[in-house]
Every structure is written in C-alpha cells, then in structure tokens.
N, C-alpha and C positions, 0 to 999 in steps of 0.2 A: 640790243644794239647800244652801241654807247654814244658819248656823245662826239662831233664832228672830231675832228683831228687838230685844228687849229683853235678850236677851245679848249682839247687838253694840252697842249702847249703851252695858250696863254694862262691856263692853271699851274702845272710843272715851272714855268717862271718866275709866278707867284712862293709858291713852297720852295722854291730853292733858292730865291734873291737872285733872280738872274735874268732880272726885267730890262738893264741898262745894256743895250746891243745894237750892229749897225751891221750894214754890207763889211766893213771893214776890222772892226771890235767886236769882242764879245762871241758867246756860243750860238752861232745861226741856228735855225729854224730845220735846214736839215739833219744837224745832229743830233737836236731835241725828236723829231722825226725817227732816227735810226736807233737814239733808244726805245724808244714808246714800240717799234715794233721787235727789236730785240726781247722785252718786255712780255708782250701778248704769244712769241714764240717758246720762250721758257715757261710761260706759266700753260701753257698747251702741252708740253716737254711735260710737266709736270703733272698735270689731270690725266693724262693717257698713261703714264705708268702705275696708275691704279685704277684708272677706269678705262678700258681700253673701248669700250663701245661706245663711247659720250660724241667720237665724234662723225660717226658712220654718215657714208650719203652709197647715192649708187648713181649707175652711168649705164646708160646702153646704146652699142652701135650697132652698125649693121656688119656681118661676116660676109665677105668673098669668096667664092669657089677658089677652092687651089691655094686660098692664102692660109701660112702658117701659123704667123706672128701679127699680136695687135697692139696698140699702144695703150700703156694705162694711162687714164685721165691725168690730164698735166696740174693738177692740185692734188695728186695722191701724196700722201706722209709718206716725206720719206722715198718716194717711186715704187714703194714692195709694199704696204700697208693694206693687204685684201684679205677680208675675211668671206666672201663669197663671190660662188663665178656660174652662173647659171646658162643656157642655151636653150632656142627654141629654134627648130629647124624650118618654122614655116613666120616666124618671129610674134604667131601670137604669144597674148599673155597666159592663155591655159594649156600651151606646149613645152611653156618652159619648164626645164628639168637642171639639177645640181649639178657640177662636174667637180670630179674627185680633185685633191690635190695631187701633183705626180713632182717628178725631178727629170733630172736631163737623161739618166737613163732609159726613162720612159717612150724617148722621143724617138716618133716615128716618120723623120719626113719622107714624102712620099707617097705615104698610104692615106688614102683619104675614105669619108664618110662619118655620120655622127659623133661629134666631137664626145669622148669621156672621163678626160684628165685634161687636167691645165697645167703651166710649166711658168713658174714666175721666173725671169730671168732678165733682170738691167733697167727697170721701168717698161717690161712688156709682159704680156703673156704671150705663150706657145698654147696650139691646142692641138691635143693627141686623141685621134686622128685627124689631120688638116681636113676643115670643111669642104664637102662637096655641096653647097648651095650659094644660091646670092642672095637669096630671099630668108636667108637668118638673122639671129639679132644676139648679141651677146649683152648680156646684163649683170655688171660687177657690180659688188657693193663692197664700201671700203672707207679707209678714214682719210677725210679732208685734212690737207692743211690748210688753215685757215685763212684769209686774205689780208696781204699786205696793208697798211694804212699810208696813207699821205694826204696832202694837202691840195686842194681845188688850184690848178695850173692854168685855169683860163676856162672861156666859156665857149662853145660853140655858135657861129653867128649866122654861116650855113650850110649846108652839106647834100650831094646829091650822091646819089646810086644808081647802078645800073646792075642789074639781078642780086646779085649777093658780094657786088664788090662793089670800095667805094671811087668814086668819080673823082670830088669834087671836097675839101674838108677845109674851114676857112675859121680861126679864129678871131674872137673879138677884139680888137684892140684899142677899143676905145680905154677913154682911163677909169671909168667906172666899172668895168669885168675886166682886169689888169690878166693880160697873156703874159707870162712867164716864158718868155722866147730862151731864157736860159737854162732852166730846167729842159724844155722841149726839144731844145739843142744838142744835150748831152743824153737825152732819153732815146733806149732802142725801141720801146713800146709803151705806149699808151691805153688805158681804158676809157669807158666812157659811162658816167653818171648823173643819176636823177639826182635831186634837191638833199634827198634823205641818205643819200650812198647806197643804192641798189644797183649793181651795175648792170648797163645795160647792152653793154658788146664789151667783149673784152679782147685784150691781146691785140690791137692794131697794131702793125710794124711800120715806124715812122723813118720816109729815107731820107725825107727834107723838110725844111721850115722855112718860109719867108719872112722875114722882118718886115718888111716892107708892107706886105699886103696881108699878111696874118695864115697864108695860105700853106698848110701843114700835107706833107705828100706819103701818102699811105702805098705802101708794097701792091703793086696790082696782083701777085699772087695772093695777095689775103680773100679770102672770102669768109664771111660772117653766117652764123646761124643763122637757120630760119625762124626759129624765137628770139633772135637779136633786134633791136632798131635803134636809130641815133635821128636825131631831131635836136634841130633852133634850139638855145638854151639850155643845152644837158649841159655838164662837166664833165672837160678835159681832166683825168690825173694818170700820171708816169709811172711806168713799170708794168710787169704782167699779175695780174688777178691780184688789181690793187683799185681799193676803196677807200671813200672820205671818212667812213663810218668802219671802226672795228667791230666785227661777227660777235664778240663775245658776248658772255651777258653781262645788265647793268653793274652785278656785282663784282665785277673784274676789273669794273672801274678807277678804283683807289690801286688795285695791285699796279695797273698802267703808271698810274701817277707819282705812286711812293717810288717805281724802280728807276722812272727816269730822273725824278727829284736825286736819286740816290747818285745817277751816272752824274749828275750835272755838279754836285755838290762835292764826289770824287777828283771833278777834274778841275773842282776849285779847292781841292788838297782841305776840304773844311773839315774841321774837329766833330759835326756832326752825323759826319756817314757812315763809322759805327755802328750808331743806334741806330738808322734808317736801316743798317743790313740785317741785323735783329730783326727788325720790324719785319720784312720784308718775307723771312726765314717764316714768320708765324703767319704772316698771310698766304704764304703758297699750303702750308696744311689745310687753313681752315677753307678756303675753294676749294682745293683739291677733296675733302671732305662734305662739301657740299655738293659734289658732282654724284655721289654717291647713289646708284640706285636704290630704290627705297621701294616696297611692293608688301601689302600683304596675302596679295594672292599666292597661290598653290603653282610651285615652279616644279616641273614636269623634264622627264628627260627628255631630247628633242629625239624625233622619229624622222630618220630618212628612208623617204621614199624613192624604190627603185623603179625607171620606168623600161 
C-alpha cells in the first residue's frame, strides 16, 4: 500500500515546482488528485496486458429460483473481466462445480435447474439453465479494478443505524477535522475509512449535507454489509470504491509521482516534460516486468472436473 494521498501530492508539488497555490491560483489539490489516479489506472492498463492474473479477487452471492441474470461485482475491470464462474446448488464450499463459458445463443430462458454455462453480457452474467434454488451461491473470480484514491474530506463525529441502514451521519466540523462541505456537496457517493485507508463501507449515496450542523443524508434505500461498520472517528472520502491509500504496491510508488509531476509540468508548458515522458515510458516496463510470475515448481496442465 502506498503512502496516504495528500503526501503524495504534497511530494508531486515538491518535484514539479508547483508548491505556490490557493482556492483561487494555481493547480488545486483535485487536479493533482485526478492525475495520481489517472496514473495508478494506466499503469494497471499496463500490468494486465502482460500479466493478466496479477489482479484476480473472487465474489460470491446468493442465486434466486427463477432468476436469470446477476450482476457482476461493481469493481470488475472493465465490467467483462471473468476468468471463472463456479455454482453450488446447496451453496456449500465442497458442492461447488465450474460452469462452462456460453454466448447468447446458448440462452435458455425459461428452462430452469442446474445452472451449466454462463453468458457474460453488459456487466452481468446469464446462467443457462435459470436456477431452480434460493439456497445457492454463485462464486466469480475475476479482476478488480483497483480503488480510486482521494483525499480525507472530513471526520465522522457520529453516526447511528438501525439494521443495515444508516439513521443518523453527522460530520465534524470543528476546525481541527476540517469537513469539506464542498467536495460533499458536489459528491454522489461517499466511502468510509480507517486511519490507514481500509475501507470500511463503501458506496454511501449522499442526498444532502447540512452546513450548519455537519449532518450528511444518506439514501434510505442504501443498506450496508453485514461485514461493513462505520464508527466516531472513521474518514469521510468521495466517490465510489475510493480510498485514502492506493492498492498498489510500495514500488508503484515513484510511477504515481513521476506521472503526475509529469501532467503538472505539461500544463506548466515546461521544457522538462520530455524527459519525465522518457522516464515514465521506462518505468511502466520495468513494474510491469516485475509483476511477472516467477515459480520453480512443475506447471501441470489444469484438469477439469466433471460433476
């Protein structure tokens, strides 16, 4: 994980002379922001066209009787990005079985029982044939896109719940945990973070903010995980499936900083962005070259099992 978001800024400032800024002068804070994640999205652009596995995760929900279509996880690359699609009909772990890939001609709606072809189609899958249980469980594995970065927008000071929605969300506004009523303002959704940028609910949809009292109005249609929770003293930051701290690793660290040095210094027409492009050109090989798996064990062809 690298380091917070607002120290690489105030580093990218540093390396591009562009420490001298105000509300009114100069390149604010969000467009140093929007390259650093520009940034961490290309050099991701970059690692997956030679290592396509670097950034797998998996998801599992539960299947519906009678229902056709499911959503893919809303951080899948890209929304089509699956290399596996498994089902288990009773949703244990030792029932689940593989299901083939298919296409639209495949599709059978209508006919139902044991799903055995998947249909990727717009950011969802189809499964042929529609499940007949409730008590199943679909388990994708597939590549993340990585999580947005930004910057700590305020502090939470307190927040109540009532089941899996929230009540009650109220930010700080004293002047020492400074609420950003302006970003809040213009923000559709919000996340919520620990100290270190782990988040810990994501995706809140914000309808309203009070200036006044600090009191931020969350969608009563939202409901949160039940491995979600938000408590006194987390961080507020803006956007969906966005953290203080970028996923990458430590050593992505310089790539972040050379690319935004690079935007900042572009849009100061400087004779040195050139060479920063150079540079920049030879840092996405040598990561990208680093992602590389590396094994000396005995790679085997893989054996599907039919159940």
């Amino acid at each position: 994980m690298l380091r917070r978001t607002d120290l690489l800024i105030t580093q990218v400032r540093k390396q591009s002379e562009n420490t001298d800024f105000s509300d009114t002068t100069g390149i604010g804070d969000d467009e140093v922001i929007q390259y650093l994640n520009d940034a961490q999205h290309r050099l991701q652009t970059v690692i997956l066209a030679q290592h396509p596995a670097v950034f797998l995760t998996e998801s599992v929900q539960n299947t519906e009787a009678r229902k056709e279509t499911y959503d893919l996880p809303s951080d899948a690359y890209i929304g089509n990005k699956v290399t596996n699609v498994e089902y288990s009909s009773t949703g244990n772990e030792l029932n689940y079985y593989p299901l083939r890939l298919g296409n639209l001609k495949n599709r059978a709606s209508g006919r139902y029982g044991a799903p055995m072809l998947y249909i990727r189609q717009s950011g969802k899958l189809l499964l042929v044939p529609t499940p007949d249980s409730n008590h199943a469980k679909l388990r994708i594995t597939y590549v993340k896109r990585i999580d947005q970065i930004d910057i700590r927008r305020g502090i939470i000071s307190s927040v109540a719940t009532s089941g899996t929605t929230i009540t009650s969300l109220i930010g700080d506004l004293s002047a020492t945990t400074y609420l950003d009523l302006t970003a809040l303002g213009q923000a559709e959704y919000i996340c919520i973070a620990d100290n270190y940028g782990v988040i810990k609910m994501r995706n809140l949809p914000i309808t309203a903010i009070n200036s006044t009292t600090g009191a931020i109005t969350i969608s009563p249609t939202f409901n949160f995980l039940s491995t979600e929770s938000i408590a006194a003293n987390d961080y507020i930051i803006t956007g969906k499936d966005t953290s203080t701290h970028s996923e990458l690793e430590r050593n992505c660290e310089r790539y972040l900083l050379a690319y935004a040095s690079y935007r900042l210094m572009r849009r100061d027409s400087s004779a040195d962005a050139p060479e920063e492009n150079n540079e920049l050109i030879a840092m996405e090989r040598e990561i990208a070259a680093a992602y590389a798996e590396v094994t000396d064990d005995v790679i085997e062809i893989p054996l599907i099992l039919e159940w």
